[in-house]
N, C-alpha and C positions, 0 to 999 in steps of 0.2 A: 578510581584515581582522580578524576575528574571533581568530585564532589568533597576529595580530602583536600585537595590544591582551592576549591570553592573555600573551605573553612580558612585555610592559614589564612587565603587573600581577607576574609572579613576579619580576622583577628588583626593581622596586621592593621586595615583600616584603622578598625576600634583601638589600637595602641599609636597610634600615627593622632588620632581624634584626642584621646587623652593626653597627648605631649602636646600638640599644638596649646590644648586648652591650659594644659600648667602654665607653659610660655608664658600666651597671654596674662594668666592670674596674675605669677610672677613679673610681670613686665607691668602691669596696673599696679600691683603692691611697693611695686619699684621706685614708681612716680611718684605714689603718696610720701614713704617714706623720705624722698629725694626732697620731695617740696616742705615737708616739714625741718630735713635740714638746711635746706636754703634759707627756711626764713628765723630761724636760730642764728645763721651766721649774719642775716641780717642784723642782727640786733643786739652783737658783741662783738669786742675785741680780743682774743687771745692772745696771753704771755708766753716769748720763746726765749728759752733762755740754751747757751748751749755752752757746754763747761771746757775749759782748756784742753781737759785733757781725763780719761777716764782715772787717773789716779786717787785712791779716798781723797787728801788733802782739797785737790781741784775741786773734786765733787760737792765737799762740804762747802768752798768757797761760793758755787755754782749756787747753792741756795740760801748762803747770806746774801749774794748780788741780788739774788730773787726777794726776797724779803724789802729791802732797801728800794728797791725800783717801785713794788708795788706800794708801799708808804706814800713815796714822792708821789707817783700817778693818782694815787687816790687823793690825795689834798690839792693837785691839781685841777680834779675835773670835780664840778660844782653838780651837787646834791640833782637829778633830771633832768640831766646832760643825756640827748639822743647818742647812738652811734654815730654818727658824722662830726657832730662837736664835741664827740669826744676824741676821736679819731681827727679832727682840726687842732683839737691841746696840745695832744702828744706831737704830734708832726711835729709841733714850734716849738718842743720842749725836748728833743731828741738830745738834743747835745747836754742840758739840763741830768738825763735818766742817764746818759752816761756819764756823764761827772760824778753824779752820784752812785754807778757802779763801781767807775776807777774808784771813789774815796774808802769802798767797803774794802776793795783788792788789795788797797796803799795800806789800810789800816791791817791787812792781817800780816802784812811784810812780805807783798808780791808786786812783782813790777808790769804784770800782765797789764795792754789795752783794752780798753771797753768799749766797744761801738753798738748803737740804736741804729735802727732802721723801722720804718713800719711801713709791711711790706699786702697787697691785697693776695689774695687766690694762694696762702699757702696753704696745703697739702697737712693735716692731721689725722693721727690714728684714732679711734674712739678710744678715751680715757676716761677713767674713773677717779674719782677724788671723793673722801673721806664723808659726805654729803651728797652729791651727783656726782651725774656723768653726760657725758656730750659725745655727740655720735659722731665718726669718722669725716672728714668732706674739707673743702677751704673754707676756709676762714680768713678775713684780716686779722697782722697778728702783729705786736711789737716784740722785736725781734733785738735779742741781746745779746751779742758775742764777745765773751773773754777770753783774749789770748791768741791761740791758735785757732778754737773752737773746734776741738777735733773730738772733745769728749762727749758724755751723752747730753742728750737734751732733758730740757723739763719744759712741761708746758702747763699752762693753767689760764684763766682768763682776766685778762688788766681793768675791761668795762662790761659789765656791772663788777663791782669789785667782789666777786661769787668767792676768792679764794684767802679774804680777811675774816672771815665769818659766817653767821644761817645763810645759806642762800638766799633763803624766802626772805628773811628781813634785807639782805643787799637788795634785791629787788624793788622791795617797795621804797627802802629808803634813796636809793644812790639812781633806780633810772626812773623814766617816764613813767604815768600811770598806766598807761596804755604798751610799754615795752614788749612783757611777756604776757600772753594772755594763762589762763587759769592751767589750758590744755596742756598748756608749755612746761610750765612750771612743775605741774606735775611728770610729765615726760623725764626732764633731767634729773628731779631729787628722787625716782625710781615709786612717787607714788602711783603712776601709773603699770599697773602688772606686767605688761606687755612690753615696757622700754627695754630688755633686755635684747628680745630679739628682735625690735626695729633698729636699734643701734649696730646689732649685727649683721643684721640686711643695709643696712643704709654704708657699711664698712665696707661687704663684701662688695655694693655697687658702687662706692668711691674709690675702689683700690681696681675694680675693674674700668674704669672709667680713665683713672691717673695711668694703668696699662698702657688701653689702649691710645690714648693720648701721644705714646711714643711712636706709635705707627703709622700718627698720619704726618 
């Protein structure tokens, strides 16, 4: 009896020693992934755009406003413009990006209001887009509401202008040389093999993160 109670206790050990060690792994893999999107969000500005109302009509509207915005923001911020001065543009131009949205809204024969904000630490889900993708976490984001904004959102990114064309060439043409380094780049347009499931780890630890956030 003695010596079967001797075995469970060392198994138990040895499964006690194996969870701790996942932990840990997980919890180092945690970080990496964590600090590689921090420093993504470092060095972009994300589009939020959020539609009146989920009805088709609003919806379709929701992405000619998007269209329009990003035209104006792109010929606003000058060809290796940092994230800060581009993020100082738009600020001064907010009432601008919305004028520009009401004039899409007015032209399609809708009386909805348009308001800019560009707001830090907001909260996205990892998205994919037709070339890349960007991994779940906060972002600063210029943020565009029609209407009520009670319908869905859309999101894409306003600087580097990744969602007018190749990624790679927005990069080299529109930010720093120095922006995105080679590792980066590869991560988001998926030539890296692996960006699937760091995007998914870097999701499940931003969503458990924005959790518990409530708690404290």
């Amino acid at each position: 009896m003695m010596l079967k109670e001797g075995r469970q206790g060392t198994a138990l050990r040895r499964w006690e020693a194996a969870l701790l060690a996942g932990v840990a792994v997980a919890a180092l893999s945690g970080t990496v992934v964590q600090e590689e999107q921090n420093h993504l969000a470092d060095k972009i500005v994300r589009l939020h755009v959020i539609a009146n109302s989920d009805g088709d009509a609003d919806q379709a509207l929701k992405l000619k406003v998007r269209d329009k915005v990003l035209e104006v923001s792109e010929d606003l911020i000058p060809a290796g413009s940092s994230q800060e001065e581009a993020m100082d543009i738009l600020s001064a131009h907010l009432e601008e990006l919305a004028t520009a949205g009401a004039g899409v809204v007015g032209a399609e024969g809708y009386t909805y209001p348009v308001t800019a904000s560009l707001e830090e630490d907001v909260w996205f889900p990892t998205k994919t887009y037709t070339d890349f993708a960007l991994p779940a976490g906060n972002y600063t984001a210029l943020r565009l509401t029609i209407g009520e904004g009670a319908g869905q959102n859309w999101w894409c990114v306003v600087f580097p202008p990744l969602c007018m064309g190749s990624v790679t060439e927005a990069v080299a043409e529109s930010a720093p040389e120095d922006c995105f380094t080679d590792t980066e780049v590869s991560l988001i347009t998926g030539e890296d093999e692996g960006y699937v499931v760091k995007f998914k780890t870097m999701e499940l630890l931003s969503e458990l993160e924005h959790w518990a956030s409530g708690w404290v």
